[in-house]
C-alpha positions as CSV (number, residue, x, y, z in Angstrom):
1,X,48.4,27.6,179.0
2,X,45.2,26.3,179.2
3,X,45.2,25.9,183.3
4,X,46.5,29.7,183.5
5,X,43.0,30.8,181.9
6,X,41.4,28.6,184.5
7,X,43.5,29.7,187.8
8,X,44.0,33.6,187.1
9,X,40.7,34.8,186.9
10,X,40.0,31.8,190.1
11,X,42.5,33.5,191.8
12,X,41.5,37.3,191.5
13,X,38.0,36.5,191.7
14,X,38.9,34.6,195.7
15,X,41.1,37.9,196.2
16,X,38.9,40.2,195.6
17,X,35.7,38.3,197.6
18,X,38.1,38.4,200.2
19,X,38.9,42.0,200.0
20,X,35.3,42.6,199.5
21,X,34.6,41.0,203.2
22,X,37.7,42.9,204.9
23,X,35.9,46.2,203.8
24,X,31.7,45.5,204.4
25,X,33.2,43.6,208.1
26,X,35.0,47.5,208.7
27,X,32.1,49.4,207.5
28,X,29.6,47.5,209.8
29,X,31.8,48.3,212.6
30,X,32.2,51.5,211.9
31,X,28.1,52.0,211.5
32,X,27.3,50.0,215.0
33,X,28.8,53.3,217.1
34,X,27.5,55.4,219.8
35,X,26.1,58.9,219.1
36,X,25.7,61.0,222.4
37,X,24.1,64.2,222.0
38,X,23.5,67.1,225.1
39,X,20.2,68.2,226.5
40,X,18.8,70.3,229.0
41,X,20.7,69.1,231.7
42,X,21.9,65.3,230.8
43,X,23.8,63.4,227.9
44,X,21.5,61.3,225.4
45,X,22.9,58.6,223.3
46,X,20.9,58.4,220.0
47,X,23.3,56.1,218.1
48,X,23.2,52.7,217.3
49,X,24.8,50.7,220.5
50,X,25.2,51.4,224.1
51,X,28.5,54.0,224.8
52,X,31.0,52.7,227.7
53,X,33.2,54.3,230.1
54,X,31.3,57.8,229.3
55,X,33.4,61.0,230.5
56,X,32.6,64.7,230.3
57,X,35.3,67.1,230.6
58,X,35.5,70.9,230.4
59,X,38.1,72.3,228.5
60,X,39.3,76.3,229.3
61,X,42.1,78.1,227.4
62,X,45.3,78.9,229.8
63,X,45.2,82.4,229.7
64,X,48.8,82.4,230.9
65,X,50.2,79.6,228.5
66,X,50.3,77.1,226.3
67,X,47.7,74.4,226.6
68,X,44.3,73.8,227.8
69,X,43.1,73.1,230.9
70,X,41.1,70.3,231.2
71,X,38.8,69.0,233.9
72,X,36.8,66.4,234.7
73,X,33.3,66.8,235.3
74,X,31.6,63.7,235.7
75,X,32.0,59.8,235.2
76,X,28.7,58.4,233.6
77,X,30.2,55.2,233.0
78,X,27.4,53.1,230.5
79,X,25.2,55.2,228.3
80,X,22.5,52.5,226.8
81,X,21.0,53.2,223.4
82,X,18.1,55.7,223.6
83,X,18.7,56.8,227.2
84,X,19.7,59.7,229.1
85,X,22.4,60.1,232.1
86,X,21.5,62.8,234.3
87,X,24.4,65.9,235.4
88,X,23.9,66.1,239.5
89,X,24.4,70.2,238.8
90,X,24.2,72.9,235.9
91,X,27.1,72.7,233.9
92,X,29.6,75.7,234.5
93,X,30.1,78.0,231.5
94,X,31.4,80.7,230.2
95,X,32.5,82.2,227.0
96,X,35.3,80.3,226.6
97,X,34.6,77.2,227.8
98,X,34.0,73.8,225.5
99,X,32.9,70.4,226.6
100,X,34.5,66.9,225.5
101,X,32.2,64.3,225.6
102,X,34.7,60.6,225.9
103,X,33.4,57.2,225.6
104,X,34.0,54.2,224.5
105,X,32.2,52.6,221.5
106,X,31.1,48.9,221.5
107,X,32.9,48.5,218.1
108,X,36.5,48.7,220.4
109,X,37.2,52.5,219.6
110,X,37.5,55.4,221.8
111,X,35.5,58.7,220.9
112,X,36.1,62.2,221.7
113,X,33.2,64.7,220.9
114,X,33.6,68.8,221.0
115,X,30.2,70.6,222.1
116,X,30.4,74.5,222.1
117,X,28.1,75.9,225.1
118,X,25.5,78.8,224.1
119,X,27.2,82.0,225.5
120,X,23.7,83.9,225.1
121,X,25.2,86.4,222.9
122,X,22.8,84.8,219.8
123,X,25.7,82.2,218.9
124,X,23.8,79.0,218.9
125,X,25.3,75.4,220.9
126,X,27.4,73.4,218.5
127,X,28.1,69.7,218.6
128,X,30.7,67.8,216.9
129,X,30.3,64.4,215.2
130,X,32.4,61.7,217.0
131,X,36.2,61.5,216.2
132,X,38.1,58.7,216.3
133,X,41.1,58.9,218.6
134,X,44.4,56.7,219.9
135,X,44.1,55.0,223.5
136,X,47.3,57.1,224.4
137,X,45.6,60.2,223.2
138,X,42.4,59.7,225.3
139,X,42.2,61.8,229.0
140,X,42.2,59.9,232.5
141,X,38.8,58.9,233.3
142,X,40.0,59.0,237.2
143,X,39.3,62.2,239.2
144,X,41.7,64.9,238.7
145,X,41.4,69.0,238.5
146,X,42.6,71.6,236.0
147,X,45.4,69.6,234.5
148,X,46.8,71.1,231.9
149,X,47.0,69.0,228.5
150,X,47.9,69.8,225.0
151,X,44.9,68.1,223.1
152,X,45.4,65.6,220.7
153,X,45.4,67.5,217.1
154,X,41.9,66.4,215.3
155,X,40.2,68.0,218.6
156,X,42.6,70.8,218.9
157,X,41.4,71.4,215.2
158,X,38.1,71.3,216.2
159,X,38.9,73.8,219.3
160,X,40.8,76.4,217.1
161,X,37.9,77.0,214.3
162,X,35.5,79.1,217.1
163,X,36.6,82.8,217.0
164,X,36.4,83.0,220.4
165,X,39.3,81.4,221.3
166,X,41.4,83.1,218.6
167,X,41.6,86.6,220.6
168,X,43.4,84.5,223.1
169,X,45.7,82.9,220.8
170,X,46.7,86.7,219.2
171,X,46.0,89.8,221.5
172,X,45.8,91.6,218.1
């Protein structure tokens, strides 16, 4: 009886140090991520470490269907910390359009970030913090042009809260 009040609270007190170390070891990694931000005519990345395999993709509703389609605008590949990657052109917009900036975080975890263009009709630009998403859930970093995708469901989310879009959805 007297070992048990020895080895319980031994044991609890090793479980939760333990437990203690699984969660400050996920918050770190979680904290060290990439933040990239747009500017006048580039991408900056204001976070913490550099952002890898960097994408930019414009997403347009299909006016005749389901889906979005989806295009590739540039590659940027590494985005260091506190630098900016160039566009060669203007990006295209128009009242519909949104931008999905993709890129891969030093921490191991692919990003997906929603940035809602100016339209000049006094609605101000809108960028999204990054959001977590699956490998299989991420879009080909290869060249392609207006493939149509169904986006994964926290950026759909994202998509569907900007009235504009919701005309299309309901002709109402």
């Amino acid at each position: 009886m007297k070992y048990a009040n020895i080895i319980v609270p031994a044991i609890f007190s090793a479980l939760s140090i333990f437990v203690s170390y699984i969660i400050s070891s996920v918050q770190l990694r979680e904290k060290n991520k990439a933040f990239l931000v747009f500017e006048n005519n580039g991408v900056r990345n204001i976070g913490n470490t550099s952002a890898l395999n960097v994408s930019v993709y414009r997403l347009m509703p299909n006016l005749g269907g389901d889906g979005t389609i989806v295009s590739l605008i540039t590659n940027a590949g590494t985005i260091e910390k506190d630098t900016v990657f160039f566009f060669d052109e203007t990006l295209p917009n128009s009242h519909y359009d949104f931008f999905i900036i993709q890129f891969l975080s030093l921490n191991g975890k692919y990003y997906q970030q929603v940035y809602r263009i100016a339209t000049g009709r006094g609605d101000a630009p809108e960028q999204n913090i990054p959001v977590k998403v699956k490998i299989k859930e991420t879009f080909p970093t290869y060249d392609f042009k207006d493939k149509r995708y169904i986006l994964p469901s926290k950026i759909s989310k994202l998509t569907k809260h900007n009235p504009r879009l919701k005309s299309l959805d309901d002709p109402n």
